[in-house]
C-alpha positions as CSV (number, residue, x, y, z in Angstrom):
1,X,49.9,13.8,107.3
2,X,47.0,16.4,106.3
3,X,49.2,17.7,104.2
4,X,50.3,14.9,102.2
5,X,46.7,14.2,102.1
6,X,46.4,17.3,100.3
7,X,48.7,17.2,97.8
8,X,47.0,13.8,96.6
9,X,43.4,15.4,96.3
10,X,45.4,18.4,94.5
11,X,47.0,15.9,92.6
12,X,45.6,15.9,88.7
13,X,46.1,12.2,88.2
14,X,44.3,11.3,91.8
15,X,41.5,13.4,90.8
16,X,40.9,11.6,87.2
17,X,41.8,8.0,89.1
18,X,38.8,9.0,92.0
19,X,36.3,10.2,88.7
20,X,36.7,7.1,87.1
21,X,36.4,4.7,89.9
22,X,33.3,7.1,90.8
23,X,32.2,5.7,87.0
24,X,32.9,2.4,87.6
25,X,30.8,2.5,91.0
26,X,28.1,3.6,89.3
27,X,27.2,0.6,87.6
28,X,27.8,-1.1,91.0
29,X,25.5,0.4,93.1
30,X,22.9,0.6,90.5
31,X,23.6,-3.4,90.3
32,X,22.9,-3.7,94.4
33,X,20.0,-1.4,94.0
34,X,18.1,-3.4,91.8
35,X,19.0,-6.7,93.7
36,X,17.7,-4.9,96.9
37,X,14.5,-3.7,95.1
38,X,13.8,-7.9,93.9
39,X,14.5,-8.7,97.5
40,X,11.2,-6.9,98.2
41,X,9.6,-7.9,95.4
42,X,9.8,-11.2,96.6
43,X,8.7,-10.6,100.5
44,X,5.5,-8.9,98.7
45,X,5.1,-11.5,97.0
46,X,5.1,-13.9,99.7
47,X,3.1,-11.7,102.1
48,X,0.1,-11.7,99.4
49,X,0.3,-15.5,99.2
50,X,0.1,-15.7,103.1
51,X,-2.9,-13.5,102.9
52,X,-4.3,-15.9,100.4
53,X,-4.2,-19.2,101.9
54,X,-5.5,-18.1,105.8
55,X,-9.0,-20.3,106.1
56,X,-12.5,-18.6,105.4
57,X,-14.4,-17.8,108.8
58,X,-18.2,-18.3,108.8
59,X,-20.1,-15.6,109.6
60,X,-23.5,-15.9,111.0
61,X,-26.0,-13.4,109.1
62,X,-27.6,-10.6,111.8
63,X,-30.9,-9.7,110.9
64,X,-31.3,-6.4,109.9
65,X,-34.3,-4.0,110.6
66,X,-36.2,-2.1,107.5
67,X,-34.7,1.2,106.6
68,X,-37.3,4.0,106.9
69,X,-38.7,5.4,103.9
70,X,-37.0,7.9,102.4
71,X,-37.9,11.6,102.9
72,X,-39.0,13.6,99.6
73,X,-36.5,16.3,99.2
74,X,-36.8,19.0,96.6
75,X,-34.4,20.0,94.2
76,X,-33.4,23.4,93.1
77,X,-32.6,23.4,89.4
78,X,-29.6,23.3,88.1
79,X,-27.6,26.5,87.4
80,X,-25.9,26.9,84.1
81,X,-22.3,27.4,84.7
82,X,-19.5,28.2,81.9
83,X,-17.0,25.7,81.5
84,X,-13.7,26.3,82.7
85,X,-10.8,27.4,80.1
86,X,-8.2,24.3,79.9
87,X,-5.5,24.8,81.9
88,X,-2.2,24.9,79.5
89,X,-0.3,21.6,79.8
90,X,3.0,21.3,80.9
91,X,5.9,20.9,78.3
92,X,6.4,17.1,78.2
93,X,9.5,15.9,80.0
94,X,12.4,14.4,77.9
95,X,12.2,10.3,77.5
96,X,15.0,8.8,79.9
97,X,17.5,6.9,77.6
98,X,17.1,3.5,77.2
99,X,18.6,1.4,79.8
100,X,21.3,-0.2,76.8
101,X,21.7,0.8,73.6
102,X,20.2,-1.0,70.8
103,X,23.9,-1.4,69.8
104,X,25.0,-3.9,73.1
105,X,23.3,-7.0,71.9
106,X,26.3,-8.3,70.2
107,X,29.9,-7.9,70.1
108,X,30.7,-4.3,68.9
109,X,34.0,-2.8,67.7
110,X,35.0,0.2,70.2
111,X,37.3,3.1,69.8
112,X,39.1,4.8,72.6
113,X,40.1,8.4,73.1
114,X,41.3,10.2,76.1
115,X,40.1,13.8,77.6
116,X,42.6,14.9,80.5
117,X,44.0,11.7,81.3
118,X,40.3,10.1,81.2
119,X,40.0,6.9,78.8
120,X,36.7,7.1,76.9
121,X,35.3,4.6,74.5
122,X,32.6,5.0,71.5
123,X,31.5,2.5,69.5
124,X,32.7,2.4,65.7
125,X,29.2,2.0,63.7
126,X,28.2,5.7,66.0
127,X,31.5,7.4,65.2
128,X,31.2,10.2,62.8
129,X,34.6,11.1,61.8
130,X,37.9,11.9,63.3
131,X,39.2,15.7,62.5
132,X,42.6,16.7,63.7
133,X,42.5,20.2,64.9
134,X,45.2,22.2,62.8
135,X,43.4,25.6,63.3
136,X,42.1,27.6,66.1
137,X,38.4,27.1,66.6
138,X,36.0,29.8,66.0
139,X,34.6,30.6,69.7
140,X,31.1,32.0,70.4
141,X,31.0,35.3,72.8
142,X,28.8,34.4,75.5
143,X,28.5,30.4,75.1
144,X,29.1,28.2,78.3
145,X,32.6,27.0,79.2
146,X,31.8,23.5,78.0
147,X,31.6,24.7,74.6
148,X,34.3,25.5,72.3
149,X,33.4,27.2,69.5
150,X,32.8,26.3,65.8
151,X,34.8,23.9,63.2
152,X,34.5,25.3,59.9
153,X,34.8,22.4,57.5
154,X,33.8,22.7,53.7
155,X,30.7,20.1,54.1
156,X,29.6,20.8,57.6
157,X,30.6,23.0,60.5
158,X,31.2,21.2,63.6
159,X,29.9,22.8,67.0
160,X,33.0,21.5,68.9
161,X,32.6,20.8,73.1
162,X,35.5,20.8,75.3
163,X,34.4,17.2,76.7
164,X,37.1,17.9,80.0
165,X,34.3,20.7,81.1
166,X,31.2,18.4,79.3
167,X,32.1,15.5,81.3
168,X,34.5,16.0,84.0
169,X,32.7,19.3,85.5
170,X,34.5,20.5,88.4
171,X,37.0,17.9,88.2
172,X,38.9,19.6,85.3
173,X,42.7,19.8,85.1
174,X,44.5,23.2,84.4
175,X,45.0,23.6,81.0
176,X,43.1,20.9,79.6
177,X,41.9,23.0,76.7
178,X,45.1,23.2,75.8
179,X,46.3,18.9,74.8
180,X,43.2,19.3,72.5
181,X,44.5,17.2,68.9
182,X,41.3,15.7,67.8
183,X,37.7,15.9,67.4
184,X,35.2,13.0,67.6
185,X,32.0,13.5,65.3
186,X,29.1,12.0,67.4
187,X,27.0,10.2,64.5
188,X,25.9,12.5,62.0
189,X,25.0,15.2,64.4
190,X,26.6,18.4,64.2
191,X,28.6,17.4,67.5
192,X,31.7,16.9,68.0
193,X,34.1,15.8,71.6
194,X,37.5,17.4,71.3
195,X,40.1,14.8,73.0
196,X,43.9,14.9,73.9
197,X,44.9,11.9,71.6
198,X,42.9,8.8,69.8
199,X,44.5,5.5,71.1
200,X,43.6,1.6,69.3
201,X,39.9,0.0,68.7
202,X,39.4,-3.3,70.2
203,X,36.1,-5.8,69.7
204,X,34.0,-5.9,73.2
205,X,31.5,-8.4,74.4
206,X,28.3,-7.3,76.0
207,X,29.1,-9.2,78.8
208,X,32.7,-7.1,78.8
209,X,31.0,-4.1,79.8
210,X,29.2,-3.3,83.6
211,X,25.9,-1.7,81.7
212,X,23.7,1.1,83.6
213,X,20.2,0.4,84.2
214,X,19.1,3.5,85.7
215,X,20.6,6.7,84.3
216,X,18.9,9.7,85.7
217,X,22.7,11.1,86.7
218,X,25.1,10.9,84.2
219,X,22.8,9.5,81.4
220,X,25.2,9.6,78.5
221,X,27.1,6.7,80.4
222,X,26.0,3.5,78.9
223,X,28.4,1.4,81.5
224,X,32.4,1.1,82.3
225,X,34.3,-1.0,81.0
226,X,36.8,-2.6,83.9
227,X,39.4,-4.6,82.0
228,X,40.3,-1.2,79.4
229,X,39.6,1.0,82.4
230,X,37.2,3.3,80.2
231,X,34.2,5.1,80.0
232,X,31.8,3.8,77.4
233,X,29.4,6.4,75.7
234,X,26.2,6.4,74.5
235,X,26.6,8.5,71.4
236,X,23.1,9.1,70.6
237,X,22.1,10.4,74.2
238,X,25.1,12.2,74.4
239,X,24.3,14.1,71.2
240,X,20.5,14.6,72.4
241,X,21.7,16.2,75.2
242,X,24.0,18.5,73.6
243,X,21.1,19.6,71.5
244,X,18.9,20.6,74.6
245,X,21.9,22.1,75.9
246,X,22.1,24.4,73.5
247,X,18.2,24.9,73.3
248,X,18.4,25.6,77.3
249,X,21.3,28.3,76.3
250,X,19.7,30.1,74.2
251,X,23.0,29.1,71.8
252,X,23.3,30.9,68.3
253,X,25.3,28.3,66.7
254,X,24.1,28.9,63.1
């Protein structure tokens, strides 16, 4: 029996299936979270009122004998002191994403791709471009695993990441690199995800999609969508943090 357990946790298609359920627990928990957090809200709240409305007790006034006069102290003078150098202020923390994009207020055409046997979706209006890869991309010595190298294109090179390593870190098949077809341009950035294969768009409905209201882990999730059983992106986040990736690197990607 332990060893059949084994084999499934080995298993590459068991380890993407337990990732994406992971994702789609996310949104979940966050969900009970927040109803937990009202919960207390609401016991505050009712405390306070309890507080409010117990009846006034009338207290008797005690008389109170007069204070002595006050003994004349001197004062020594005041020594000039320097001021003190400002202390140097600490760099400013990156701005947490927003808890949905400005894009989910409305139905929204979606694409899907898949990375290792893991459905992804972006939405149309935040997709760059699609560029087949028919050439061996340029890599960097030195640069991080997630990142693949550079896509020389006559307008604009393309810093290409391999989004199994990006995303799926230390969940990664064998030889993911290797199914690479494609590459999704994030926006207009100079980003791109390298995927397996590029499947059909569909239309989604905000309320379609389990959105994230707290994304401190994971924050270029904007929320699963169940019915697709996909991962939806937030392209601009994703793309922010790709830059300060690179920053934190020390990249040379010019």
């Amino acid at each position: 029996m332990a060893d059949d357990n084994l084999t499934k946790l080995a298993d590459p298609a068991n380890a993407i299936a337990s990732y994406l359920d992971e994702l789609l627990h996310t949104a979940t928990d966050t969900a009970r979270d927040e109803d937990i957090e009202e919960i207390r809200e609401i016991r505050t709240v009712a405390d306070t009122q309890k507080v409010q409305e117990a009846p006034e007790v009338e207290i008797e006034p005690v008389a109170v004998p007069p204070a002595p006069e006050p003994a004349v102290i001197k004062v020594a003078e005041p020594v000039p002191t320097t001021e003190p150098e400002p202390l140097p202020q600490a760099p400013e923390e990156p701005e947490a994403p927003p808890s949905r994009p400005e894009w989910s207020g409305q139905p929204f055409e979606c694409l899907i791709f898949t990375v290792a046997g893991l459905q992804l979706a972006v939405p149309l209006i935040l997709l760059g471009a699609i560029h087949r890869i028919e050439e061996n991309i340029k890599p960097i010595p030195g640069s991080p695993r997630w990142y693949m190298g550079i896509r020389a294109d006559r307008d604009q090179n393309l810093r290409v990441v391999d989004s199994a390593e990006w995303i799926m870190a230390g969940r990664v098949p064998p030889n993911a690199r290797e199914n690479y077809r494609f590459v999704i341009r994030l926006d207009n950035s100079e980003w791109g995800l390298a995927c397996d294969d590029v499947a059909q768009s569909f239309t989604l409905k905000p309320d379609e999609v389990r959105w994230r209201t707290a994304r401190s882990k994971r924050p270029w999730l904007a929320g699963t969508v169940v019915n697709h059983m996909c991962a939806l992106i937030d392209v601009r986040t994703m793309a922010d943090l790709l830059v300060r990736a690179e920053r934190e690197h020390h990249l040379d990607l010019s």
